[in-house]
N, CA, C and O of each residue as an XYZ file, in Angstrom:
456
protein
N     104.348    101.026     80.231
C     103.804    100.227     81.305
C     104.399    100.713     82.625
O     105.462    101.334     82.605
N     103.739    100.452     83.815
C     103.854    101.345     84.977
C     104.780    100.130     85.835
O     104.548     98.921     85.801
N     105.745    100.730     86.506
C     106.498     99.512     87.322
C     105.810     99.036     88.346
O     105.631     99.883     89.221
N     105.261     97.764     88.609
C     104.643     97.467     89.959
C     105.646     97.590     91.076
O     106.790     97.390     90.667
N     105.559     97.873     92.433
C     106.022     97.594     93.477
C     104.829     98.581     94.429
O     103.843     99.295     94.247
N     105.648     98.083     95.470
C     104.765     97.885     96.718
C     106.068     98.481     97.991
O     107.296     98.566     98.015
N     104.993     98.772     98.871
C     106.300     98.906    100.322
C     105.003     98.439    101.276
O     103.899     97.974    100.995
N     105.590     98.745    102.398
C     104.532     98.294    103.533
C     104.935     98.555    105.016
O     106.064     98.424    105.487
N     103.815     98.946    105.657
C     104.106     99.596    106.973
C     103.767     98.478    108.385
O     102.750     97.969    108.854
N     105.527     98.451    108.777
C     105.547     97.556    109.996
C     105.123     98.159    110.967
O     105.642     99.173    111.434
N     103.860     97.455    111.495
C     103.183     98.520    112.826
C     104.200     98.050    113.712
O     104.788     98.937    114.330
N     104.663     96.499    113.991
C     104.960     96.151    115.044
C     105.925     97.083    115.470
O     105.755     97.807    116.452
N     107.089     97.089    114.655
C     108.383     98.171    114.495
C     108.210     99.613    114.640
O     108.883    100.504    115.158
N     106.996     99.559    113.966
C     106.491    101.746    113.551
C     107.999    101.559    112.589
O     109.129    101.830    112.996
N     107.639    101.029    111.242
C     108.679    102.113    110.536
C     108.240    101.246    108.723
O     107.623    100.186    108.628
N     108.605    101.814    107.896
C     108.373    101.873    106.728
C     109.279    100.698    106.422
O     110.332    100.363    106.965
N     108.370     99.961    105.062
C     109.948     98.706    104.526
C     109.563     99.524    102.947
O     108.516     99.872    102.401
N     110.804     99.583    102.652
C     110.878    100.078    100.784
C     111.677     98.429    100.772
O     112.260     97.740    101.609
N     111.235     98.270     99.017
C     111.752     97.858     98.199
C     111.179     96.751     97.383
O     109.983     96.470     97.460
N     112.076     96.063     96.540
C     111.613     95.330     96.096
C     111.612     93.740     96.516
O     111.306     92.834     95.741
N     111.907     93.614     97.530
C     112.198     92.215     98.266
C     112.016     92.367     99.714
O     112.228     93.449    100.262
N     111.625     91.302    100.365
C     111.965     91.236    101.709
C     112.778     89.997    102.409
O     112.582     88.808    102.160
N     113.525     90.412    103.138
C     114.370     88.778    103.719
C     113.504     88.514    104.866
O     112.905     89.398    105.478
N     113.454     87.122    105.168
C     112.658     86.739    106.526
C     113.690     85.664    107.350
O     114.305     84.822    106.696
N     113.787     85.718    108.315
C     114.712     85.268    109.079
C     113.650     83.876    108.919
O     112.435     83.943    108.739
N     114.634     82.375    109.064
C     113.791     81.225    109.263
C     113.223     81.297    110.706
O     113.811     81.653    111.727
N     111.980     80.890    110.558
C     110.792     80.480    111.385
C     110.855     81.625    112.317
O     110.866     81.178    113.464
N     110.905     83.034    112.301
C     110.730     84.341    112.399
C     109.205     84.497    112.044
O     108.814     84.168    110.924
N     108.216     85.069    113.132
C     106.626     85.189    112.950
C     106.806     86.274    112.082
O     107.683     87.133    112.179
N     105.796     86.178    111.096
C     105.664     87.283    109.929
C     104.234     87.975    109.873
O     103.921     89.012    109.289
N     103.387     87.052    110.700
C     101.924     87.651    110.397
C     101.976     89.011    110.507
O     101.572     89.555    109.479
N     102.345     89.820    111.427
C     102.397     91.007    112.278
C     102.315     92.069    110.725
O     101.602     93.017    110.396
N     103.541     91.248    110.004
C     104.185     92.241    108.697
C     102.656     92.201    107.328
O     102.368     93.111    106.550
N     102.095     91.102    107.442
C     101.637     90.458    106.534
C      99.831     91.379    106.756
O      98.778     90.911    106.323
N      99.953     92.591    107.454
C      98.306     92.474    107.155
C      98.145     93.583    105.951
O      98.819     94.573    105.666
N      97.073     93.053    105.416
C      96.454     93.763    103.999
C      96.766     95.047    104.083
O      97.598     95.537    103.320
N      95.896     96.037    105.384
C      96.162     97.118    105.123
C      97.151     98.059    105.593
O      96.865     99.166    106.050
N      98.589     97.493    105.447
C      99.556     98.474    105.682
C     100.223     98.446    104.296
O     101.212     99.125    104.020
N      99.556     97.541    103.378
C     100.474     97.026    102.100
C      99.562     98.457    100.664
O      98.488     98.668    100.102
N     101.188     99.098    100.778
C     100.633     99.785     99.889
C     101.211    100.270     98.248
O     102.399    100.526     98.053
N     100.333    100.329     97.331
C     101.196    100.066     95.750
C     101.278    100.910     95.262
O     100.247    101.546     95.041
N     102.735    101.477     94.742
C     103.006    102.365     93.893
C     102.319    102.553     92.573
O     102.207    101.758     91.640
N     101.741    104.194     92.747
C     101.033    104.591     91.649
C     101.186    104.785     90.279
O     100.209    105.083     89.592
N     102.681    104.605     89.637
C     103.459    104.325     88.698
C     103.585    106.649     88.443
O     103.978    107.170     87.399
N     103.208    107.311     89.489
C     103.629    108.433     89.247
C     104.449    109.407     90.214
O     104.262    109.224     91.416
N     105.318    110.399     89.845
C     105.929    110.655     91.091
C     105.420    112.460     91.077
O     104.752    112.981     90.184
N     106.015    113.235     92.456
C     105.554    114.127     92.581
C     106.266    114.913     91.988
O     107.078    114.415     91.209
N     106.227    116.550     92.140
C     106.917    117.432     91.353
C     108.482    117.585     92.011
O     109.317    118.426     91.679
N     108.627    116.556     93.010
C     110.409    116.454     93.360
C     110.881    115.289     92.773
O     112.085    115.035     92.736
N     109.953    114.499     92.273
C     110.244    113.382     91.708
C     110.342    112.148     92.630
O     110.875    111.110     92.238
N     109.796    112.289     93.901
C     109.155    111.158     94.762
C     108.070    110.354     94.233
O     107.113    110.933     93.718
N     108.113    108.822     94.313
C     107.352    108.392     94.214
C     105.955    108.381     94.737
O     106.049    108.181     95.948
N     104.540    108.517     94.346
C     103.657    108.296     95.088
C     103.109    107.118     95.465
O     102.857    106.307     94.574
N     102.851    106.825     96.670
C     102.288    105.495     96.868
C     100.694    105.647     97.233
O     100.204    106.773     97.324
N      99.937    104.510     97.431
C      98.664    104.637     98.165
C      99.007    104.692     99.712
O      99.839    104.112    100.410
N      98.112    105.540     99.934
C      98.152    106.038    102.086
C      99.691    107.046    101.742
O     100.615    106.831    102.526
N      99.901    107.916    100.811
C     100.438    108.571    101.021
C      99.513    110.214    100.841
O      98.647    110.549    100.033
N     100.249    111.053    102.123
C      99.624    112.502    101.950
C     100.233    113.316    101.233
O     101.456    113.410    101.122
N      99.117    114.189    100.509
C      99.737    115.161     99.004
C      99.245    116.613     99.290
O      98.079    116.899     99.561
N     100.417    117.610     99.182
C     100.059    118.273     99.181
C     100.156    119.206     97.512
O     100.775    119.006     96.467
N      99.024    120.435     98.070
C      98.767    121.180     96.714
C      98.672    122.301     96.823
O      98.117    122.653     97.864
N      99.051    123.218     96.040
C      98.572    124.993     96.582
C      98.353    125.392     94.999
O      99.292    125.662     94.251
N      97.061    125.387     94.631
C      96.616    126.450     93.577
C      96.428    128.118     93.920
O      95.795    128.423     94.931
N      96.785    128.782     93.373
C      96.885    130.466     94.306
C      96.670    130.192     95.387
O      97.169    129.111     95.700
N      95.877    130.917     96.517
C      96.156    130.778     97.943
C      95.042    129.558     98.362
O      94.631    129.859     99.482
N      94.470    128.449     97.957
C      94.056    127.408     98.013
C      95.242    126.093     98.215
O      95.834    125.455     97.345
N      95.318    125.976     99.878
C      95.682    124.670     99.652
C      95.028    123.587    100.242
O      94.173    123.509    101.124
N      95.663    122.709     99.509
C      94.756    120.994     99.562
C      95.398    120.207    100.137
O      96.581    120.439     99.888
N      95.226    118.871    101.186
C      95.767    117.952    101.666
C      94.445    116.945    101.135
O      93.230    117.118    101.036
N      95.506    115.660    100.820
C      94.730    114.269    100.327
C      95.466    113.266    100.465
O      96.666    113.219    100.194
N      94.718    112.302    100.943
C      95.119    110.864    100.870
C      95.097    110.334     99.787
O      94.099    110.416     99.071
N      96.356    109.574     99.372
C      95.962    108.515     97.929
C      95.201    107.309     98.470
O      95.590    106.475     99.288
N      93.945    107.402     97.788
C      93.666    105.776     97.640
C      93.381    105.219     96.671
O      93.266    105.880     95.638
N      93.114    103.474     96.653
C      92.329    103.189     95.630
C      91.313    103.092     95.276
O      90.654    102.516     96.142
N      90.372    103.491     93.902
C      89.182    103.470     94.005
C      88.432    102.408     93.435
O      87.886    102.660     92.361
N      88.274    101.173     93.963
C      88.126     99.800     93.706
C      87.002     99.837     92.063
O      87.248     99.200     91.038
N      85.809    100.771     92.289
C      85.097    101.024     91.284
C      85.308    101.254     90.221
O      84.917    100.538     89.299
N      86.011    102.361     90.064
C      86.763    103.293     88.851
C      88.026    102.422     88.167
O      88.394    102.547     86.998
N      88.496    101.683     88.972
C      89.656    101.076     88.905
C      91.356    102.064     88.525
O      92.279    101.720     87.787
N      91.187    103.479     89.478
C      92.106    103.736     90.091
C      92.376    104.330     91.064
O      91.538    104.556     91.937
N      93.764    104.763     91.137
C      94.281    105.650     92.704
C      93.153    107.056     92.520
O      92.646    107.391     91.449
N      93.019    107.479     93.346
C      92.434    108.900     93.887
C      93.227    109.846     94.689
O      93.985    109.317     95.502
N      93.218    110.915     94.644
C      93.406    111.811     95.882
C      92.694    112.084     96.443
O      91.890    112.875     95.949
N      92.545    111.760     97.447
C      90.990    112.309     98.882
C      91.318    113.532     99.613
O      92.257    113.705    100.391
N      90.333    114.423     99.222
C      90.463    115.554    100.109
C      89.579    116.751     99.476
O      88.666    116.579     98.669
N      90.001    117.959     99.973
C      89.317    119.257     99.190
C      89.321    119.192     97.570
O      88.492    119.282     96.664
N      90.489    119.019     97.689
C      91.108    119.107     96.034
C      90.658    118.218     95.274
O      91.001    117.088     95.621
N      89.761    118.288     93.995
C      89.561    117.307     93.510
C      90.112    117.060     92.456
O      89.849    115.985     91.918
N      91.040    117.970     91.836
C      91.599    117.504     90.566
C      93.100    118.012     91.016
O      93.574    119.148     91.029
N      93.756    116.542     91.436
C      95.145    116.859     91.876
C      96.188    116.730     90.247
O      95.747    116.181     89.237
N      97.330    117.248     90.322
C      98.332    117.446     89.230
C      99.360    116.734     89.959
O      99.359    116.812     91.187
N     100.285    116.013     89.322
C     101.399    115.508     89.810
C     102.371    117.074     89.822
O     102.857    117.835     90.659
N     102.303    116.994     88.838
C     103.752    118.156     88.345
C     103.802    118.830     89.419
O     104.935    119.058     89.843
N     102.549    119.399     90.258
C     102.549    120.622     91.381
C     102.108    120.070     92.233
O     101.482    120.960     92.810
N     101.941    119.045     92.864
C     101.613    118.022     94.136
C     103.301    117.572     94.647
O     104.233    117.400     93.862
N     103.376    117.443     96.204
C     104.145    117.334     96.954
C     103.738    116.191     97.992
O     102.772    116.291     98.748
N     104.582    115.109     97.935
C     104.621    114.068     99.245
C     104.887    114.432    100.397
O     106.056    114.416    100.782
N     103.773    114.879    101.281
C     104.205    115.258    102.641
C     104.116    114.103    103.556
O     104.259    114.535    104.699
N     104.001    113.261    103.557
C     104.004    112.228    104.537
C     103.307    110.578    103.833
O     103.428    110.080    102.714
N     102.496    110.053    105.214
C     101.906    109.285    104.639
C     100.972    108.783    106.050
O     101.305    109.001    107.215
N      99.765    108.080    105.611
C      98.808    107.898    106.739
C      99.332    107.302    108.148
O      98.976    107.686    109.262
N     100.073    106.483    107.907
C     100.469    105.563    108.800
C     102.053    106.629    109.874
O     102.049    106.559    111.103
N     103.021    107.353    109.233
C     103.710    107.790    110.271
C     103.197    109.222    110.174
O     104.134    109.988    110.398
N     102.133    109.830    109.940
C     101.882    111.278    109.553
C     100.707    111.794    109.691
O     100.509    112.959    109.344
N      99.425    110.792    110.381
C      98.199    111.139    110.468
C      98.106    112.325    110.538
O      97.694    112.934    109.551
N      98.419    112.945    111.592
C      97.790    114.444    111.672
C      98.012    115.602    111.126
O      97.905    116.679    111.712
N      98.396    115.411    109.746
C      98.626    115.911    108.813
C      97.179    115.835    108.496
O      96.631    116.934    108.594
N      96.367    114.821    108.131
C      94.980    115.283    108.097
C      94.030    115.582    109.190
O      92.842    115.874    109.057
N      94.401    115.522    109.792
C      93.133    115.510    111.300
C      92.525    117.026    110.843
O      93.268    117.902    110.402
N      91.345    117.169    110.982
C      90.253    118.375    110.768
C      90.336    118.695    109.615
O      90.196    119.855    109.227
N      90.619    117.539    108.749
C      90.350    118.450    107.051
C      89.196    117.441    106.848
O      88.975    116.369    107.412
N      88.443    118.181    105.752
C      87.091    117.328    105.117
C      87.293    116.535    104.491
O      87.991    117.173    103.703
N      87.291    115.306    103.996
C      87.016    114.413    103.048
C      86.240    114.497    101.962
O      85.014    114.601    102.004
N      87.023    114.450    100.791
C      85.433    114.467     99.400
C      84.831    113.199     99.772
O      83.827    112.796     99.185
C-alpha cells in the first residue's frame, strides 16, 4: 500500500510546506494556505535519486539523445497520476525531479503538451 501524504504550496509566502502536519497559530487567517490547487499528493513513487514524486512536480527524462520535460498530474478519468509532456511513457528508475510548477514554471515554458 502506497503512503498517503500531501505538501502544499504557500503562494502567500512563495515557499513549499513538506510534511505530515501543519501547526496553525490560534485565530491566524489560513484561507490563503487552504486553496485546492496548490495542494499536492504524493505519488507513492520516487525518482531514480530516490526523491519523492509529487503532483505539479517537473520530470525530467533522456532516452538516447531525446529529452522529455513533464508535469505530474492527475488523471481524474483513468484514476491516476500522469506525466504531461513529449514523453509518453515515463520510467521512474530514469526520471529526475527537476523542480515543480509552482517555484519552477519555466522549466516548461515552450514545450508541447500531450
Amino acid at each position: 500500500m502506497r503512503e498517503i501524504k500531501f505538501r502544499m504550496w504557500d503562494a502567500e509566502n512563495e515557499q513549499m510546506i513538506d510534511g505530515d502536519s501543519l501547526a496553525f497559530e490560534e485565530y491566524a487567517p489560513i484561507s490563503h494556505l487552504l486553496s485546492q490547487e496548490g495542494i499536492m499528493q504524493y505519488t507513492g513513487l520516487k525518482d531514480k535519486n530516490g526523491k519523492e514524486i509529487y503532483e505539479g512536480d517537473i520530470l525530467y527524462d533522456a532516452v538516447k539523445s531525446i529529452e522529455s520535460y513533464s508535469e505530474v498530474k492527475w488523471e481524474l478519468e483513468m484514476g491516476r497520476f500522469e506525466a504531461w509532456g513529449r514523453n509518453l511513457w515515463v520510467r521512474s528508475s530514469r526520471t529526475e525531479v527537476i523542480g515543480n510548477i509552482w517555484e519552477h514554471p519555466h522549466l516548461l515554458e515552450g514545450r508541447d503538451e500531450a
